[in-house]
C-alpha positions as semicolon CSV with decimal commas, in nm:
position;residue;x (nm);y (nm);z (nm)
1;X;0,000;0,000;0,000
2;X;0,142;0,345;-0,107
3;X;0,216;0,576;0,198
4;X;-0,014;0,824;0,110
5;X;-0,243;0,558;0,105
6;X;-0,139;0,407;0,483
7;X;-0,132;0,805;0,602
8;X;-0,498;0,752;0,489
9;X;-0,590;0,459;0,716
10;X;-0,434;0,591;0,989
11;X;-0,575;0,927;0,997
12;X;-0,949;0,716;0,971
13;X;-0,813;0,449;1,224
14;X;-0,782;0,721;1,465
15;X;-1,081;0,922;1,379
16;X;-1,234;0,599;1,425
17;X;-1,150;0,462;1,765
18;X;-1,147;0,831;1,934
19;X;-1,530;0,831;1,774
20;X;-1,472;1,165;1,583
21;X;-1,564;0,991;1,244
22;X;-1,821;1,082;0,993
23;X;-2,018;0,807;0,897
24;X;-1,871;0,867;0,552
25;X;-1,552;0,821;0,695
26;X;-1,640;0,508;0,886
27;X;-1,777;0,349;0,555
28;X;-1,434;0,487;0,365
29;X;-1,260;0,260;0,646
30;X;-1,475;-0,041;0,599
31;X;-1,381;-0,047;0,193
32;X;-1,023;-0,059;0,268
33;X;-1,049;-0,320;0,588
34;X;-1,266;-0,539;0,317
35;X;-1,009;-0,605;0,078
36;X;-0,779;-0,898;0,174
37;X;-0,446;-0,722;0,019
38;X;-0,494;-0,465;0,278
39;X;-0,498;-0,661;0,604
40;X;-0,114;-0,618;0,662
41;X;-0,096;-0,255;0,603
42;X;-0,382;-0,220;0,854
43;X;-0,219;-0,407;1,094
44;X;0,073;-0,205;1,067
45;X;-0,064;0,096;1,102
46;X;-0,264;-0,003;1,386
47;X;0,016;-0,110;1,609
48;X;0,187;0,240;1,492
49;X;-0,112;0,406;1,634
50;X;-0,056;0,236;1,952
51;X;0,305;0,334;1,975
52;X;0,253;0,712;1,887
53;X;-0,072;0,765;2,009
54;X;-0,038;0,674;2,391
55;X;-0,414;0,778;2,442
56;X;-0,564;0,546;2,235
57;X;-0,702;0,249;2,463
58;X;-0,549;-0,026;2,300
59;X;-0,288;-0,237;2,404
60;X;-0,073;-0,436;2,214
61;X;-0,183;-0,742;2,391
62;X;-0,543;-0,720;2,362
63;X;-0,464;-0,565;1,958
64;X;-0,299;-0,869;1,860
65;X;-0,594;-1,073;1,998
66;X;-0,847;-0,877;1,821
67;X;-0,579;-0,923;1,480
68;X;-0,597;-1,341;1,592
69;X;-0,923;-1,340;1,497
70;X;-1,126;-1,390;1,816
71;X;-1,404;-1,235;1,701
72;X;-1,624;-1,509;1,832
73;X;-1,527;-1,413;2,216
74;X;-1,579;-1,086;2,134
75;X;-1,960;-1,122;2,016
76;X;-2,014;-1,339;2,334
77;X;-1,975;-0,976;2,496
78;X;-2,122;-0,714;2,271
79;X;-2,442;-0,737;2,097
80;X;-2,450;-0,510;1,791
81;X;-2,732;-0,353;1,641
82;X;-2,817;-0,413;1,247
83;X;-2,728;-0,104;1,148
84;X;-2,699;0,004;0,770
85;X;-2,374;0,147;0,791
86;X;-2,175;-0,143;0,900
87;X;-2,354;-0,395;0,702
88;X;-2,059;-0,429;0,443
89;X;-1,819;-0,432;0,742
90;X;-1,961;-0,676;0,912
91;X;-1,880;-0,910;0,635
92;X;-1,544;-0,895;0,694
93;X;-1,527;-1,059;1,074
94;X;-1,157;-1,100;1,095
95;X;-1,080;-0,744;1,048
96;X;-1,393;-0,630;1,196
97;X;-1,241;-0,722;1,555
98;X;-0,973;-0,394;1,456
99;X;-1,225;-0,171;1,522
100;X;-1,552;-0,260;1,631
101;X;-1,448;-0,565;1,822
102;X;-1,101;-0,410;1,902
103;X;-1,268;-0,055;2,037
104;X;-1,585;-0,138;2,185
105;X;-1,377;-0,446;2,353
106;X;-1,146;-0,202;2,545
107;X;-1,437;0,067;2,580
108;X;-1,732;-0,160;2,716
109;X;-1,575;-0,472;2,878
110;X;-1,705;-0,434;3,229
111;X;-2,037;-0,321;3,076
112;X;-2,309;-0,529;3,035
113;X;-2,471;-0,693;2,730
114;X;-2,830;-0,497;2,803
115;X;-2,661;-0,178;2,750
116;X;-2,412;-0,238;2,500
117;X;-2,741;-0,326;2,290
118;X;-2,927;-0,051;2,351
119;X;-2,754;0,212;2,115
120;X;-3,022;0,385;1,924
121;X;-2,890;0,624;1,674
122;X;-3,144;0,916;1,616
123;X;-3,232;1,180;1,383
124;X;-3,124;1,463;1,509
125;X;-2,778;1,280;1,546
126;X;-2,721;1,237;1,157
127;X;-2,622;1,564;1,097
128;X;-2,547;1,732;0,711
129;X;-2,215;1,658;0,592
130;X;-1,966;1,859;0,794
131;X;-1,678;1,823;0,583
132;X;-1,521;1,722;0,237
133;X;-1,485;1,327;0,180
134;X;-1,349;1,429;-0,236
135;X;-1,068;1,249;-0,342
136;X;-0,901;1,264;-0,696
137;X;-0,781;0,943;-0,888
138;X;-0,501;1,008;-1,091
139;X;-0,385;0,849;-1,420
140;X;-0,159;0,548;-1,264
141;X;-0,457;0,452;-1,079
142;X;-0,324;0,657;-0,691
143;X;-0,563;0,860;-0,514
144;X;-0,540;1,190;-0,358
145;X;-0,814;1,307;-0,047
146;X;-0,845;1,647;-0,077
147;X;-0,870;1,701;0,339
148;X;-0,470;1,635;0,313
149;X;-0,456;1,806;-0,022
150;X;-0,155;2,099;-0,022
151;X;0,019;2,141;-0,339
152;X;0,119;1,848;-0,552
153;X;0,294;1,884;-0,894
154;X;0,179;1,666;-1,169
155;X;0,436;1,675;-1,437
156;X;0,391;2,018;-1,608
157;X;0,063;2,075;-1,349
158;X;-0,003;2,184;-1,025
159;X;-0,284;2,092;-0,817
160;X;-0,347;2,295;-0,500
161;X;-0,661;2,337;-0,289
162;X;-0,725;2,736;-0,174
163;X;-0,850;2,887;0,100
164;X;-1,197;2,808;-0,003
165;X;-1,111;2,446;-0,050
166;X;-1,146;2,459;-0,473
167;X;-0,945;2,225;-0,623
168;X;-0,736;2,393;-0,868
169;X;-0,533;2,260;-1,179
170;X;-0,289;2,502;-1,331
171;X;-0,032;2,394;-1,620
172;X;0,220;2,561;-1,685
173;X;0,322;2,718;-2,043
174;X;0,474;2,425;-2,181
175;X;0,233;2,196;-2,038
176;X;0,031;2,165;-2,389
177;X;0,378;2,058;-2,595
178;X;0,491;1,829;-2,277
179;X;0,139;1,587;-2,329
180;X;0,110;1,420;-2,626
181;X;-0,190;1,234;-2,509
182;X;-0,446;1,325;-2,254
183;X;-0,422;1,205;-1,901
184;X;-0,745;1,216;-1,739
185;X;-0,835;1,238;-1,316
186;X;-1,163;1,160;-1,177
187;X;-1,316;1,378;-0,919
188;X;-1,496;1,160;-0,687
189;X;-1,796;1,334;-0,424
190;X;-1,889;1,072;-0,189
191;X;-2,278;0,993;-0,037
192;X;-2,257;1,240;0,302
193;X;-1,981;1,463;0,151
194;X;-2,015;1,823;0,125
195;X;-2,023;2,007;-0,227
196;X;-1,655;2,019;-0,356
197;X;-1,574;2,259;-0,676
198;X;-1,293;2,208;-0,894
199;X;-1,125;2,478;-1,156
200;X;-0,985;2,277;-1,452
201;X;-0,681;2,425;-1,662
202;X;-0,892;2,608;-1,900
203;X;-1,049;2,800;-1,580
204;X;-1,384;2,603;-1,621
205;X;-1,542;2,601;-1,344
206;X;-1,723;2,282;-1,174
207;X;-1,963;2,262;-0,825
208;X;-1,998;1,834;-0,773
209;X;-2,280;1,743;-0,557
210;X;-2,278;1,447;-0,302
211;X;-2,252;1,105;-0,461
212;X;-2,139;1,257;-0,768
213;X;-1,789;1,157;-0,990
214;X;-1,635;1,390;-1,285
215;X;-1,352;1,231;-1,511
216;X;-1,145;1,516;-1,696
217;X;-0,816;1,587;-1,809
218;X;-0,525;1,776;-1,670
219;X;-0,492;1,957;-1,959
220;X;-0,704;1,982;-2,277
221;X;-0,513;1,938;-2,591
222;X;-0,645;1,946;-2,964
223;X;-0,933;2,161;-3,037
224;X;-1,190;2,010;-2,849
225;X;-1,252;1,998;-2,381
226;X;-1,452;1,662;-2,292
227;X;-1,507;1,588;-1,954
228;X;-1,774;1,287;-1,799
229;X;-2,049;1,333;-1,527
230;X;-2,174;1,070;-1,332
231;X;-2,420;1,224;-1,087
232;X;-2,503;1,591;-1,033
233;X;-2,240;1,902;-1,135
234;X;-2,278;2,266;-1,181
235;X;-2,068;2,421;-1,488
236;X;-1,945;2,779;-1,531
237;X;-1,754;2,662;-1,888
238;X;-1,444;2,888;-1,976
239;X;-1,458;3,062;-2,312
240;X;-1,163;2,935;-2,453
241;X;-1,014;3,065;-2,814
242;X;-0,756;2,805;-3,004
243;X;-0,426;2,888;-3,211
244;X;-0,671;2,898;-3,554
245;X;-0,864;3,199;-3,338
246;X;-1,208;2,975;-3,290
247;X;-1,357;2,920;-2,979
248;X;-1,316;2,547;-2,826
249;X;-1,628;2,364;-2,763
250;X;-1,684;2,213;-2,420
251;X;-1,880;1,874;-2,391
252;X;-2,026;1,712;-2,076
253;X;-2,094;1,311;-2,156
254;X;-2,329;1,159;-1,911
255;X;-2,459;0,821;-1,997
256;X;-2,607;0,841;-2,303
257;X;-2,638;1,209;-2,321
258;X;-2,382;1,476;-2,440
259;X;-2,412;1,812;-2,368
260;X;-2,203;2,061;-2,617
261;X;-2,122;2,458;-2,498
262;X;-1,896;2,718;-2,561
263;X;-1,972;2,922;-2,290
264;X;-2,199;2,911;-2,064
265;X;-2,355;2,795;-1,722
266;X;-2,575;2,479;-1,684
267;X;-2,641;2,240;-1,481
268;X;-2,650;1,840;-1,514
269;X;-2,854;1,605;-1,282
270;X;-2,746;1,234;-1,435
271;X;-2,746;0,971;-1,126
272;X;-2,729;0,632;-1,232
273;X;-2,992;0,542;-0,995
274;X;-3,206;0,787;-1,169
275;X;-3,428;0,690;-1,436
276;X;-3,394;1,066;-1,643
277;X;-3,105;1,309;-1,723
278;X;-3,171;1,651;-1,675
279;X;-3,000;1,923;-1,827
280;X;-3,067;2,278;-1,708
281;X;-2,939;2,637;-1,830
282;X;-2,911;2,891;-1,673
283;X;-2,689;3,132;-1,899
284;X;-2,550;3,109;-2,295
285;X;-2,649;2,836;-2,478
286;X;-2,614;2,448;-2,518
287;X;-2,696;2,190;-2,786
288;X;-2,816;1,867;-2,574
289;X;-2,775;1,566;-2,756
290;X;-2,870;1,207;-2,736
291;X;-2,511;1,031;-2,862
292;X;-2,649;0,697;-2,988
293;X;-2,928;0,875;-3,196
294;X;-2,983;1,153;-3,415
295;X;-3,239;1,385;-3,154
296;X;-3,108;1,701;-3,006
297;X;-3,221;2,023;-2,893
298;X;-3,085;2,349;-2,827
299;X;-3,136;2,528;-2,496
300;X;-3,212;2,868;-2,390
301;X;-3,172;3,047;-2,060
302;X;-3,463;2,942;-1,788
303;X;-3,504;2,580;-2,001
304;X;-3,436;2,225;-1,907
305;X;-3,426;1,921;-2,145
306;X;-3,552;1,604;-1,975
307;X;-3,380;1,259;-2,125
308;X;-3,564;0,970;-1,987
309;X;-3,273;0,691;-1,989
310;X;-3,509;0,408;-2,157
311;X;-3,626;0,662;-2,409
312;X;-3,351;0,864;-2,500
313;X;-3,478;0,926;-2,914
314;X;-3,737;1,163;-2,677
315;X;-3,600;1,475;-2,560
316;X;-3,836;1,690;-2,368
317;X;-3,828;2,041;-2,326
318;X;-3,991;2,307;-2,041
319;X;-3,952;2,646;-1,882
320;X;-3,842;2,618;-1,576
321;X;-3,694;2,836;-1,296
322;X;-3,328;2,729;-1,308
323;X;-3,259;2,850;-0,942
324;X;-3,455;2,565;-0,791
325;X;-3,183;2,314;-0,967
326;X;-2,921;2,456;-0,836
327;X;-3,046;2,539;-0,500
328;X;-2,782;2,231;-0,382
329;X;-2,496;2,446;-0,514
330;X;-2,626;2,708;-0,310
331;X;-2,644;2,575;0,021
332;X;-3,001;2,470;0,023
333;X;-3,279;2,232;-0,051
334;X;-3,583;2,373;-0,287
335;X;-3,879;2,219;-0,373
336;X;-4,204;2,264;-0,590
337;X;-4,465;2,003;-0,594
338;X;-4,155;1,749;-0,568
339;X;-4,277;1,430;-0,481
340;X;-4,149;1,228;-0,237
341;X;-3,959;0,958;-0,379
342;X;-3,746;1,263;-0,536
343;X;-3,728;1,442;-0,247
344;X;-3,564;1,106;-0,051
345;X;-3,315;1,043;-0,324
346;X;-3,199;1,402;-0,210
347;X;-3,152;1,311;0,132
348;X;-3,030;0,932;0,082
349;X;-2,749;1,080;-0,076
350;X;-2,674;1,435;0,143
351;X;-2,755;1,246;0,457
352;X;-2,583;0,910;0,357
353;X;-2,890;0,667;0,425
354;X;-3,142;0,474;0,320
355;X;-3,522;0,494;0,277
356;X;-3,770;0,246;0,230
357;X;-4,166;0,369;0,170
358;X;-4,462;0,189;0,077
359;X;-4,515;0,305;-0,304
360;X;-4,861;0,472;-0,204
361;X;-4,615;0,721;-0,082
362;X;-4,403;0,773;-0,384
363;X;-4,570;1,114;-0,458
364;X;-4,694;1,259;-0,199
365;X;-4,599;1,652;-0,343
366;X;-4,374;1,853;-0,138
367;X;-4,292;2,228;-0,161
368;X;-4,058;2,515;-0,031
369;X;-3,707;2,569;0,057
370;X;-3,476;2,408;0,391
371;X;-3,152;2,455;0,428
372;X;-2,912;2,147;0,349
373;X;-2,699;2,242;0,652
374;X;-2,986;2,075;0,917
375;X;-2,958;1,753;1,072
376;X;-3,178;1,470;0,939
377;X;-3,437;1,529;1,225
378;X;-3,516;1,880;1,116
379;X;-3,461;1,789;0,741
380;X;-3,750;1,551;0,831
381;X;-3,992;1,844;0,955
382;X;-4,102;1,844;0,608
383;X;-4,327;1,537;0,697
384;X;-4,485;1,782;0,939
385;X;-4,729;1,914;0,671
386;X;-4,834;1,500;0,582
387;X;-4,965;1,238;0,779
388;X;-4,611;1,063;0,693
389;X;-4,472;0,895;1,009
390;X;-4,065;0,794;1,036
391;X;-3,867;0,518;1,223
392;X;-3,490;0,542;1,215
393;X;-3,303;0,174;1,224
394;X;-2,961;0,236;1,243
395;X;-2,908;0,484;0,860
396;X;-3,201;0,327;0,769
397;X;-3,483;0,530;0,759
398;X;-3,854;0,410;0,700
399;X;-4,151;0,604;0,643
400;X;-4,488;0,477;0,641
401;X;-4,865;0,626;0,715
């Protein structure tokens, strides 16, 4: 495992076991204990934790226990509650003793079964993500988390993070001449991370909401910028001139649409779990087109174009107010007549859960504006206006009449 990568588990491995982690973090942690290539790295770093970090309660005796997999003494004490967030990690029962057997071990010994069972996570305790999960996957396959992010020089580019935590790509003169093909990062936005914006070379810039990924390149080269959305991202597209004086096109792929600009702002809502692509402008102009067939339309300020993923030959356009799809750039949720299986595909991925609902709640309409800064409980207040009742299991929530 690289060392930026072990720097990684160590800095969640604490987080972790001092119980400062976001549950985004905690589920980053899980991934990497999962993967059988990792166990030795993990071990190593936990032991270095216990060398250098004198006030984490973990001896080495008790560690190397937890490391001989005696996971089944440790359920005999602790009783765990099905929640959603360790689901994954509970597959993994060697390496689950590291941290929930390993912690909760040391923590809880001398406390009994009845309340080591009775954690109840609630509402008001899942709070809006409080910080940046992002990382950026470079070319040769290594991964940078922005939290740790400085300066970094990529060949002929730097990549530094600002005081208002953009991510910022800047090549240098030569830079164009140095790249005879493109080298592409992706820009990944975790489930429970906040928004992260990125300026590319050309000075495009990109707002990615949560659960969101954007592949681009370093630099652009040739005559043409292509970059690829997976999720949700907010554009403010560069006008860029080439050596032959004409402007350079900007294209957005997502799926099976492609989205072609100049200059302009827009925004694109293309989740994979979502069964339409919606493209919404907001200033310029943008040809929308469907890439395996011949239908496209051009958009004007205040329109959207609706692609519905099954159907893509049909390309829908409306009037719309464009402020209400960007409202998540913005720092808040907005609604109008939304119903609610929409609205809870919003907060599955903000608040990094999941909901379950009978479908003769699907939609229910909801309407107005919350800010995405309030916990889940007060997110939730929305229900106030229905006849919509909640239980919270673990991050899973359930709604029913």
């Amino acid at each position: 495992m690289p060392k930026r990568d072990i720097d990684r588990v160590k800095y969640l491995l604490l987080q972790y076991v001092q119980k400062k982690s976001s549950y985004s973090e905690q589920y980053e942690l899980f991934e990497i204990i999962e993967k059988d290539e990792n166990s030795a790295s993990v071990k190593e770093v936990l032991f270095q934790l216990l060398d250098e970090e004198p006030h984490v309660e973990l001896d080495h005796q008790i560690a190397q226990r937890i490391l001989n997999n005696v996971f089944d003494e440790t359920k005999k004490t602790l009783k765990f509650k099905k929640q959603y967030i360790l689901f994954k990690f509970l597959a993994a029962a060697c390496l689950l003793g590291i941290i929930v057997g390993g912690y909760w071990f040391i923590k809880n010994q001398n406390t009994s079964n009845e309340n080591t069972s009775n954690q109840v996570l609630l509402a008001k305790d899942i709070t809006a993500p409080q910080s940046n999960k992002a990382s950026v996957t470079l070319e040769d396959g290594s991964i940078i988390y922005l939290d740790s992010l400085n300066n970094k020089n990529i060949g002929q580019v730097q990549l530094t993070k600002n005081a208002k935590g953009e991510l910022i790509y800047k090549a240098n003169g030569n830079a164009l001449q140095d790249n005879k093909s493109i080298q592409y990062n992706t820009l990944t936005n975790p489930r429970g991370s906040k928004v992260v914006d990125i300026i590319l070379s050309d000075g495009t810039h990109i707002w990615l909401n949560a659960g969101s990924s954007l592949k681009y390149p370093m630099t652009f080269i040739g005559n043409e910028r292509n970059v690829v959305l997976k999720g949700e991202g907010y554009f403010e597209v560069a006008k860029v001139v080439s050596n032959k004086g004409a402007r350079m096109p900007f294209s957005v792929e997502s799926g099976a649409v492609k989205t072609e600009v100049l200059g302009t702002h827009f925004n694109i809502e293309a989740y994979e779990d979502e069964e339409n692509t919606q493209v919404t402008l907001l200033e310029g102009k943008v040809k929308v087109n469907a890439k395996a067939e011949s239908a496209s339309v051009d958009l004007q300020p205040g329109q959207q174009a609706n692609i519905e993923k099954n159907n893509i030959n049909n390309i829908q356009v409306k009037n719309i107010d464009p402020e209400q799809y960007i409202a998540w750039k913005n720092g808040y949720f907005s609604f109008e007549s939304t119903p609610l299986k929409e609205v809870m595909k919003q907060a599955e991925r903000w608040y990094n859960i999941q909901v379950i609902y009978p479908s003769t709640l699907a939609n229910i309409k909801f309407s107005g504006d919350i800010g995405n800064n309030l916990n889940l409980e007060q997110f939730l207040s929305l229900l106030s206006v229905t006849r919509i009742k909640y239980t919270l299991e673990g991050r899973l929530l359930k709604l029913y009449h």
